[in-house]
N, C-alpha and C positions, 0 to 999 in steps of 0.2 A: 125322237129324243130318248136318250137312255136315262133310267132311274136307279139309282142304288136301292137297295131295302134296307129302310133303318130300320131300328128295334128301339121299341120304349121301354125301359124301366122306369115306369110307374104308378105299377099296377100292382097291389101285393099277390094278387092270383096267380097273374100270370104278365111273363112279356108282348108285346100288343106290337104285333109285323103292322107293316104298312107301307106302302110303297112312295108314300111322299118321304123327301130330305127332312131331316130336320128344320132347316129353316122354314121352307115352305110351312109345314106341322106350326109352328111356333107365333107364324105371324096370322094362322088363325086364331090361337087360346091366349086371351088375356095373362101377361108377366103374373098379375096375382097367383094366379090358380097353377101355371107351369113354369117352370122356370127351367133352362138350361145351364148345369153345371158341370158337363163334359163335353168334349165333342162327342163321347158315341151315349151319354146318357143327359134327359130330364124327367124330372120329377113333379108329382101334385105337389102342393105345399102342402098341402094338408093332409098328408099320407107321411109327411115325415114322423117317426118314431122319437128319433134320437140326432144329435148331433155329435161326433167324437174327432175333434182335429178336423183334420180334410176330410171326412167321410160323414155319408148319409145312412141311416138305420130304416130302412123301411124291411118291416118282416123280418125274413132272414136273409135279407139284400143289406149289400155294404156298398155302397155308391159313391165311388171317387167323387170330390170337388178339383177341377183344375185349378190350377192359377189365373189361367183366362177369365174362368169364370166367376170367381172367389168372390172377387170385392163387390161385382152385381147379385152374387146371390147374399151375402152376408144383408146388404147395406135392404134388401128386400125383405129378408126375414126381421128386420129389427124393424121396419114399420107396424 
């Protein structure tokens, strides 16, 4: 079985390879703590800085919100 390498942003340090999919990744870490808000990005929630429009502030990271994922990550942060 072939694997892609995803990359995490959500790390202020650094980006964090890893050879599992994102999904795979995702249906280990509890929605609170990760959340995916692109296809090529998720984030901690508690690494967010800022929110501005469509975009995530972590550090000097600017991290797109799709559309996909917009209204599951909004409707999560307002818990």
């Amino acid at each position: 079985m072939t694997r892609k390498l995803s990359k995490l942003a959500f790390c202020k340090i650094s980006n964090l390879p890893t050879l599992q999919t994102f999904g795979d990744f995702e249906k280990e870490i509890p929605t609170p703590i990760l959340c995916c808000v692109h296809k090529s990005y998720m984030v901690a929630i508690d690494k967010i800085e800022a929110i501005e429009r469509d975009r995530i502030k972590i550090g000097t990271a600017n991290i797109p919100i799709s559309e996909t994922y917009k209204q599951v990550f909004f409707d999560l942060i307002q818990k």
